[in-house]
ZADRENBA-431117 format. One line per field, with one value per residue (C-alpha): residue number from 1; x, y, z. Coordinates in nm, 2 decimals, padded with zeros to 4 digits. Each point is the difference from the previous one (the first is absolute). Layout:
BEGIN
lumtor: c(NUM | ...)
east: c(X | ...)
north: c(Y | ...)
up: c(Z | ...)
! end
This chain:
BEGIN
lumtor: c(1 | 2 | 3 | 4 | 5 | 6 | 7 | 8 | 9 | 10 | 11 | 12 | 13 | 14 | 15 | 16 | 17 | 18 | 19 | 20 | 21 | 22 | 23 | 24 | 25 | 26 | 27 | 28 | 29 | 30 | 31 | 32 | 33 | 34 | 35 | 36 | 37 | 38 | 39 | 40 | 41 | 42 | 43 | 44 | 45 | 46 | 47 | 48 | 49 | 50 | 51 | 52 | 53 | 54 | 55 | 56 | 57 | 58 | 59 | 60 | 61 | 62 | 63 | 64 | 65 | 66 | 67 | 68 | 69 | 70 | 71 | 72 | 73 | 74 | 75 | 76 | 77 | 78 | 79 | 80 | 81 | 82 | 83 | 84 | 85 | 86 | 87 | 88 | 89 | 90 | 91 | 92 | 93 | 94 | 95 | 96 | 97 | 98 | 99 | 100 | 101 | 102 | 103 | 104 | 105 | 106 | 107 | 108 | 109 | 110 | 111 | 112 | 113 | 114 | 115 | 116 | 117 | 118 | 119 | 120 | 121 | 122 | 123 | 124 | 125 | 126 | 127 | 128 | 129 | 130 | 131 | 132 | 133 | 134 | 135 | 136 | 137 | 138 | 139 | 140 | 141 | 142 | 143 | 144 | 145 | 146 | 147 | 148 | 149 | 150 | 151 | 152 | 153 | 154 | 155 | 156 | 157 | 158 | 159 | 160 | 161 | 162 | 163 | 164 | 165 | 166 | 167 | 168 | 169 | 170 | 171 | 172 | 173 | 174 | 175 | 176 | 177 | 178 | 179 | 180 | 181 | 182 | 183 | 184 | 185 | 186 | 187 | 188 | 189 | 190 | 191 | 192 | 193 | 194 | 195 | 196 | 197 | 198 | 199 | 200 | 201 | 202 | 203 | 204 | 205 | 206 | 207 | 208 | 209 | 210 | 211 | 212 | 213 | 214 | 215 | 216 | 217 | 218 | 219 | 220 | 221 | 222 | 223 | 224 | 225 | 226 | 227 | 228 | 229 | 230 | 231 | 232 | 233 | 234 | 235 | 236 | 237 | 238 | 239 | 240 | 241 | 242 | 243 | 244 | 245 | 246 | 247 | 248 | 249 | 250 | 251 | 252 | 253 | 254 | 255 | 256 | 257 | 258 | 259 | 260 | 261 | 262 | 263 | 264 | 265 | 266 | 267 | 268 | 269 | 270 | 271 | 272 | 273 | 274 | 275 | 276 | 277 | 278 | 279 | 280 | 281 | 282 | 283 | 284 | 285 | 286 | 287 | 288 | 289 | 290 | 291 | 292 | 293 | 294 | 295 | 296 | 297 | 298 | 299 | 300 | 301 | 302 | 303 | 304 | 305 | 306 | 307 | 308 | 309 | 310 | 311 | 312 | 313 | 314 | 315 | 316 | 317 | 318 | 319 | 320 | 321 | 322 | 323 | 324 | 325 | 326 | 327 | 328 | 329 | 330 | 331 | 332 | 333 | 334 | 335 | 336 | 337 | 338 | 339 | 340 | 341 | 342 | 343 | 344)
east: c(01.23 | -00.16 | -00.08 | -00.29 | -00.20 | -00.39 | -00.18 | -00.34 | 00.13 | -00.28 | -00.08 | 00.24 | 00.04 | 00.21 | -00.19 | -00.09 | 00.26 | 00.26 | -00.07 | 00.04 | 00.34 | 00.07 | -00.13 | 00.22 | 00.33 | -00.09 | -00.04 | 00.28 | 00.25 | -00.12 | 00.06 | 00.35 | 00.05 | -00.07 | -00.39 | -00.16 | -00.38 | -00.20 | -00.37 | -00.31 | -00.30 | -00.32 | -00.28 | -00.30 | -00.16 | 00.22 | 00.23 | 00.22 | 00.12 | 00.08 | 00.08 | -00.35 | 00.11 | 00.34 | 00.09 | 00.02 | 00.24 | 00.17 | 00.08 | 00.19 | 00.18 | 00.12 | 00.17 | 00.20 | 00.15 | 00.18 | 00.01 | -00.25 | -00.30 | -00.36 | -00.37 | -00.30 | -00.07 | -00.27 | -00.24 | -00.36 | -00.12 | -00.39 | 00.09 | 00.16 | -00.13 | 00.27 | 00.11 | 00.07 | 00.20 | 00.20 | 00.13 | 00.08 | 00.22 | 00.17 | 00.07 | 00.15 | 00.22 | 00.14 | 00.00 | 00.22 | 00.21 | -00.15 | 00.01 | -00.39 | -00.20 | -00.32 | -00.21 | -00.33 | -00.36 | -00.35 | 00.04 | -00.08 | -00.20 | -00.39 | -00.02 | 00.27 | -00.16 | -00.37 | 00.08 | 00.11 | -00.24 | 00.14 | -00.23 | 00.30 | -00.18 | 00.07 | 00.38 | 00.18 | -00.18 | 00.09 | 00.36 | 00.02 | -00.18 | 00.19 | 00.40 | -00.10 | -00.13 | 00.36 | 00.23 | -00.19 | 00.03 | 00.38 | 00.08 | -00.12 | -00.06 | -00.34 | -00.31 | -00.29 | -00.21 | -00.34 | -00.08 | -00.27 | 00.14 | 00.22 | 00.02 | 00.24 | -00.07 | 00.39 | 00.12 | 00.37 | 00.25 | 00.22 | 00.18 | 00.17 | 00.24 | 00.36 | 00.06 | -00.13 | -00.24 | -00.11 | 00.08 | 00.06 | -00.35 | -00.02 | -00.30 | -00.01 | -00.23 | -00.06 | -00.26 | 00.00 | -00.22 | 00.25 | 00.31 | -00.09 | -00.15 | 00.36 | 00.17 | -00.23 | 00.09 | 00.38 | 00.01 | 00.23 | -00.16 | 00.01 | -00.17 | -00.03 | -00.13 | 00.14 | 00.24 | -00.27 | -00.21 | 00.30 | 00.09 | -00.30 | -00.05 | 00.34 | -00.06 | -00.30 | 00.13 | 00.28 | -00.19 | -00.19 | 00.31 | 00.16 | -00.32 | 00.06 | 00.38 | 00.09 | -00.07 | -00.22 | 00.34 | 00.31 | 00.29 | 00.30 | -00.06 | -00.12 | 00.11 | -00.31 | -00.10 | -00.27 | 00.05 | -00.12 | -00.04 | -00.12 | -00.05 | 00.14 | 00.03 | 00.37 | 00.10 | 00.38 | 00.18 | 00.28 | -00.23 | -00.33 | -00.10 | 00.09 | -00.14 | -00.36 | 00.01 | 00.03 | -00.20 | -00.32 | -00.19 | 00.07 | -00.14 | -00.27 | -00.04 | -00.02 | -00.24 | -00.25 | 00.03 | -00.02 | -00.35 | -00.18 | -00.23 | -00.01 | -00.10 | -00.28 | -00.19 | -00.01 | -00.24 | 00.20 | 00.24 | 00.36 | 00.27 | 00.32 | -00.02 | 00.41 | 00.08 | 00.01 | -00.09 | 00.24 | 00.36 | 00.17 | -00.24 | 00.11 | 00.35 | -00.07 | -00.20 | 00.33 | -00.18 | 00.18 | 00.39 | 00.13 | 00.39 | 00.36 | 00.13 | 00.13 | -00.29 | -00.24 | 00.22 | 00.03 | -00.42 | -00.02 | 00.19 | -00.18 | -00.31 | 00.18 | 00.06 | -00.35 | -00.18 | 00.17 | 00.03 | 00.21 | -00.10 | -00.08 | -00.21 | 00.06 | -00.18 | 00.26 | -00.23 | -00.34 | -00.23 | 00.17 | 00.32 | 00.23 | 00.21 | 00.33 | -00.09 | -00.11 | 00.29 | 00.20 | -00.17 | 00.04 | 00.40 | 00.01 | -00.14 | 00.17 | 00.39 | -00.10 | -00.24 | -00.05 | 00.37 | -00.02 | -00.36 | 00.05 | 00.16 | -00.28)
north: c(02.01 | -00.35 | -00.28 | -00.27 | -00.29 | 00.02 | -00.37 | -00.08 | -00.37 | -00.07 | -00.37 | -00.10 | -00.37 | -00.15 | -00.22 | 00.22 | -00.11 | -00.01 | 00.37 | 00.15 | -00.22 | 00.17 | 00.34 | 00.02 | -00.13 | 00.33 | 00.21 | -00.17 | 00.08 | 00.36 | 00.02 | -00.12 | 00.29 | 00.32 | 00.06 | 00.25 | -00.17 | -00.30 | 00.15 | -00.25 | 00.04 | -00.11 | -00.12 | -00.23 | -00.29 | 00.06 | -00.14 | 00.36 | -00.10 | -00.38 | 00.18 | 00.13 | 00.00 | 00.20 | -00.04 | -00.33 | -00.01 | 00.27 | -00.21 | -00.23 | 00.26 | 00.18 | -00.40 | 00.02 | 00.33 | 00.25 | 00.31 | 00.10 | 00.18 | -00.16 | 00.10 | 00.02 | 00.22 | -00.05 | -00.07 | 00.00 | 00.16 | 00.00 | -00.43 | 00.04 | 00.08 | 00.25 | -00.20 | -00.34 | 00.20 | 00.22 | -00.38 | -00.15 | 00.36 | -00.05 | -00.35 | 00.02 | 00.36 | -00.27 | -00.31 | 00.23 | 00.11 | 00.44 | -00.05 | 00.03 | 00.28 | 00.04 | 00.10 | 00.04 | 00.06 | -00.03 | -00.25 | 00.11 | -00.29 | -00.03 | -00.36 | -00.14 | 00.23 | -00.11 | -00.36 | 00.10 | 00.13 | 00.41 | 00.28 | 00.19 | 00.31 | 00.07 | -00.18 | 00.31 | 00.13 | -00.35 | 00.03 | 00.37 | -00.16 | -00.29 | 00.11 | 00.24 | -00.26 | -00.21 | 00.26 | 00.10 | -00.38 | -00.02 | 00.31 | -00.09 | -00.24 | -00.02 | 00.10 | 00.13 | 00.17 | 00.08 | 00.07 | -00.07 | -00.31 | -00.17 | 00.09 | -00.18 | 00.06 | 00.00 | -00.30 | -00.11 | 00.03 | -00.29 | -00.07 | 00.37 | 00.03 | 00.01 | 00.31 | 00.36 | 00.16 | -00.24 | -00.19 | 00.24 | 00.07 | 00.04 | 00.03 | -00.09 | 00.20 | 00.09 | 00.24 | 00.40 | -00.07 | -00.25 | 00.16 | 00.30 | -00.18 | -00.17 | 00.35 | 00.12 | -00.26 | -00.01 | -00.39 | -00.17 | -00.02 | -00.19 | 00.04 | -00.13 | 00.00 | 00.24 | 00.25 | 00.22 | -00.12 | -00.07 | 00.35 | 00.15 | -00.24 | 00.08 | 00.37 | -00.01 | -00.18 | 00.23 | 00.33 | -00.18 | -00.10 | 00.35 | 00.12 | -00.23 | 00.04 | -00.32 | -00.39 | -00.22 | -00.12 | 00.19 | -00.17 | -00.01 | -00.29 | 00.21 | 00.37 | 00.23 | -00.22 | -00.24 | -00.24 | 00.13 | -00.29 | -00.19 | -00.36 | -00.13 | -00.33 | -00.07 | -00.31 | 00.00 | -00.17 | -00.02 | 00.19 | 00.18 | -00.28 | -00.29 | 00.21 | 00.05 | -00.32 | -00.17 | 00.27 | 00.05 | -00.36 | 00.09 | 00.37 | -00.16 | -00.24 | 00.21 | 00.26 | -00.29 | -00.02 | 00.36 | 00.02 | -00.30 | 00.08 | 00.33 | -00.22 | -00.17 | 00.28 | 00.19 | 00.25 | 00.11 | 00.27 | -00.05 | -00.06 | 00.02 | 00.29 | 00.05 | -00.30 | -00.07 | -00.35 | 00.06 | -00.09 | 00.24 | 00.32 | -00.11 | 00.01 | 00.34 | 00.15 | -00.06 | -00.29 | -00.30 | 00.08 | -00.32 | -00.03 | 00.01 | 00.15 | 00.29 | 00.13 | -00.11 | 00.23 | 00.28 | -00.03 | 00.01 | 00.29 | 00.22 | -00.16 | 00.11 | 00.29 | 00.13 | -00.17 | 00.18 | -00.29 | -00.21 | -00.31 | -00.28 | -00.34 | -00.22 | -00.35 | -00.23 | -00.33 | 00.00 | -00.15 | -00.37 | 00.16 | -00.29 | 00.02 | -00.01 | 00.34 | 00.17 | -00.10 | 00.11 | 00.32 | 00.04 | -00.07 | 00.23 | 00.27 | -00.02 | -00.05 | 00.21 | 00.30 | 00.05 | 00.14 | 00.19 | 00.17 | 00.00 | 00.33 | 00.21)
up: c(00.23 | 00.12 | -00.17 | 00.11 | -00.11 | -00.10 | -00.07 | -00.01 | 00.05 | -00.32 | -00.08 | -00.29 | -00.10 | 00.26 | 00.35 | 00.22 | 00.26 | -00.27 | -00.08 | 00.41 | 00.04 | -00.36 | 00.15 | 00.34 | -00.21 | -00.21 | 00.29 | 00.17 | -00.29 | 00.03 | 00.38 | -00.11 | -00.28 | 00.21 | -00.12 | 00.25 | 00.00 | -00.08 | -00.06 | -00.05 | -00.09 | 00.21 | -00.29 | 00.04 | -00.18 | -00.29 | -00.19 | 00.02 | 00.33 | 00.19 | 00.33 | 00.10 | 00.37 | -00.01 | 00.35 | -00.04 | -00.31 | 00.10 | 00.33 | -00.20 | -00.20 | 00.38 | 00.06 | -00.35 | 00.00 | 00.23 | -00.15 | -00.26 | 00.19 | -00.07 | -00.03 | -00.16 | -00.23 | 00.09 | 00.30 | -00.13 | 00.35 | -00.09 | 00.05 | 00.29 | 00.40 | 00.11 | 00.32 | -00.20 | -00.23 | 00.28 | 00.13 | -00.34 | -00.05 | 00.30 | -00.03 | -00.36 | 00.15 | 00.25 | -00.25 | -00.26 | 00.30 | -00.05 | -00.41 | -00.04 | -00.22 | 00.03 | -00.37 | 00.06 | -00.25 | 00.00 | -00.29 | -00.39 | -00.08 | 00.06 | -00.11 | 00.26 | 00.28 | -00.08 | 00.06 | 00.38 | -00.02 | 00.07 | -00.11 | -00.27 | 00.02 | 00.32 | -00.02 | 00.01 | 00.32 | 00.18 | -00.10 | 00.12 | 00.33 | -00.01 | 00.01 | 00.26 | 00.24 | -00.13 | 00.09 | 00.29 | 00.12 | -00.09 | 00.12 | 00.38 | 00.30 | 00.00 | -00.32 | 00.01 | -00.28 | -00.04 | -00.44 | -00.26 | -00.07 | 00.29 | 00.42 | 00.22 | 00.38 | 00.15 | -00.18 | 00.17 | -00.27 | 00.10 | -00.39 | -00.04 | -00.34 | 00.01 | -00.18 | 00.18 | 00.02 | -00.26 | -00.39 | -00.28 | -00.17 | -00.36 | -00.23 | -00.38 | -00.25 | -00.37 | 00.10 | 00.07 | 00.28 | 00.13 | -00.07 | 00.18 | 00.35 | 00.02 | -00.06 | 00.27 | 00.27 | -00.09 | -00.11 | -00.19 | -00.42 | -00.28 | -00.32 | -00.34 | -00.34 | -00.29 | 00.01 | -00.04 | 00.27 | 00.26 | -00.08 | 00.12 | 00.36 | 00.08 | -00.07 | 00.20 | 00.30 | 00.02 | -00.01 | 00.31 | 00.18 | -00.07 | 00.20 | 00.29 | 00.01 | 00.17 | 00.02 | 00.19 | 00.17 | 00.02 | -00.20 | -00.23 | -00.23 | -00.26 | -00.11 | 00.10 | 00.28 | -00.24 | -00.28 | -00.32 | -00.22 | -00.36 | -00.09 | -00.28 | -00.19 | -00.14 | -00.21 | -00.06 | -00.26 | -00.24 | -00.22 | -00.03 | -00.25 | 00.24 | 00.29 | -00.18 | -00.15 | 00.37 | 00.16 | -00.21 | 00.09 | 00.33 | 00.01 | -00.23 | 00.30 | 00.27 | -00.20 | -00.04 | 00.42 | 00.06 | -00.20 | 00.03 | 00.28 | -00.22 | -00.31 | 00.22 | 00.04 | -00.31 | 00.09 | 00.34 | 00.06 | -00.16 | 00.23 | -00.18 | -00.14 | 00.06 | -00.20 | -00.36 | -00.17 | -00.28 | 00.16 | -00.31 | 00.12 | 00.34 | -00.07 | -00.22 | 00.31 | 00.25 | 00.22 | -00.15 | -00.10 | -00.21 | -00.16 | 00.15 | 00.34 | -00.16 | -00.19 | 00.30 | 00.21 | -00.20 | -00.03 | 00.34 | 00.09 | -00.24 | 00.16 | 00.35 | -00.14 | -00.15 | 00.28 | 00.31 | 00.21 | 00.23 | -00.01 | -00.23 | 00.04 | -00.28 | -00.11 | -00.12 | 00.09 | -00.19 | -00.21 | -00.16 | 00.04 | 00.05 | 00.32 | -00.17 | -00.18 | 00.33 | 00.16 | -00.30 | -00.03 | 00.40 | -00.02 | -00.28 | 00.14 | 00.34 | -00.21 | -00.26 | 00.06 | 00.34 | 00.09 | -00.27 | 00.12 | 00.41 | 00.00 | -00.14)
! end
């Protein structure tokens, strides 16, 4: 059982600048206490996500730690033209010394895409598009590709990525439709939402990957050859009063974040659908786990448990959280929880 990091790196009160240096002395603690990943989200215009450009924050994070793999999770691809992307990949695979993975989406959110401006209807084609022409590119000397959407003409790969053939791939989804295209292809997943709903992605992505029988790329790190993950928020405290009492303004925060653009256009399609406004129904529905290390880790292993997985990406860092209570919750986890948890 592994253990990683998930942060939308969402506006709270603190300077910009005062809330990256906060940021990479968080990741930079968890590098220290054995976590497996640092995910981070890629969102646009805002106020969910300050690091809009992930390659270039997660640049900075490569220069602070030495252990912790990085990544987003993940890549809008519809924003990106493959070839751009395939030299970014490589340079952060060599910048983090071969600790680079690669997440990758069509991106859920029509009103960031539309300001791009990226037709979202035909996202999920582009992406499929997209990573082909990616892996084709880090995968050889030379590209070319002829598609609906992009057609390189024997483009000279001279940036290549440290690790081969390529950077893990993973892909994150609350969908059916998701769930079982990352079965099919054998990448790494991650879901969230309820217990309910995790329940059935998880399900579904493993009756796909029992079809294919093996991953993308051949490796050990994780038992069955792909990670099989949930997010989840965790506050960590002396109790669960303290720990709700601290966390609520913050979930209250970063709720307000997740929806706005949402809120702005009232008559659109809803795009939190796995979330719940109501930090006590979030709690109830097994997204948010609030109290003391032992009750958090007995939660979690029934939720490893019921959920069939074998990996975890938690939020420790969101919302107005203030940065002693991350790191606390962080320092807690790794002393308290995660030893007792790694040999599921």
């Amino acid at each position: 059982m592994k253990f990683g990091l998930w942060d939308h790196v969402d506006q709270s009160d603190l300077p910009l600048a005062e809330l990256f240096d906060k940021r990479l002395e968080y990741v930079a603690a968890a590098d220290n206490a054995g976590f497996y990943c640092y995910h981070v989200a890629e969102h646009h215009i805002t106020p969910l996500n300050m690091v809009p450009a992930p390659s270039v924050y997660l640049g900075a994070v490569a220069r602070v730690t030495k252990q912790i793999r990085m990544g987003p999770l993940v890549y809008l691809l519809p924003l990106y033209t493959p070839l751009r992307l395939i030299e970014e990949i490589s340079m952060l695979d060599h910048l983090s010394h071969g600790r680079l993975d690669v997440g990758v989406g069509r991106g859920i959110s029509p009103y960031e895409l539309e300001h791009f401006p990226v037709n979202f209807e035909t996202g999920r084609e582009v992406m499929f598009e997209s990573l082909d022409v990616i892996i084709n590119g880090l995968t050889n000397e030379r590209l070319t590709h002829s598609g609906e959407y992009f057609t390189y003409n024997d483009a000279p790969m001279e940036l290549r990525p440290l690790q081969q053939p390529h950077p893990p791939i993973w892909y994150g989804s609350s969908s059916e439709v998701g769930s079982e295209w990352a079965g099919d292809e054998g990448l790494n997943f991650v879901t969230l939402g309820s217990m309910e709903q995790a329940k059935g992605c998880i399900d579904t992505y493993k009756a796909a990957y029992a079809k294919r029988g093996a991953p993308a790329i051949p490796g050990d790190n994780f038992p069955g050859g792909t990670a099989i993950g949930v997010v989840r928020h965790l506050v960590i405290a002396d109790s669960v009063e303290e720990a709700v009492e601290v966390g609520k303004p913050a979930y209250d925060h970063w709720y307000a974040s997740l929806t706005k653009l949402q809120r702005n256009h009232v008559a659109g399609p809803v795009i939190a659908k796995s979330m719940f406004e109501d930090v006590n129904e979030a709690v109830e529905k097994g997204l948010v786990l609030v109290g003391p290390p032992d009750a958090i880790c007995d939660q979690l292993e029934n939720q490893i448990e019921e959920l069939g997985i074998n990996y975890m990406t938690l939020g420790f860092y969101f919302g107005t959280l203030p940065h002693s209570q991350a790191m606390r919750s962080l320092d807690l986890f790794a002393t308290e929880i995660m030893p007792k948890l790694s040999h599921l």
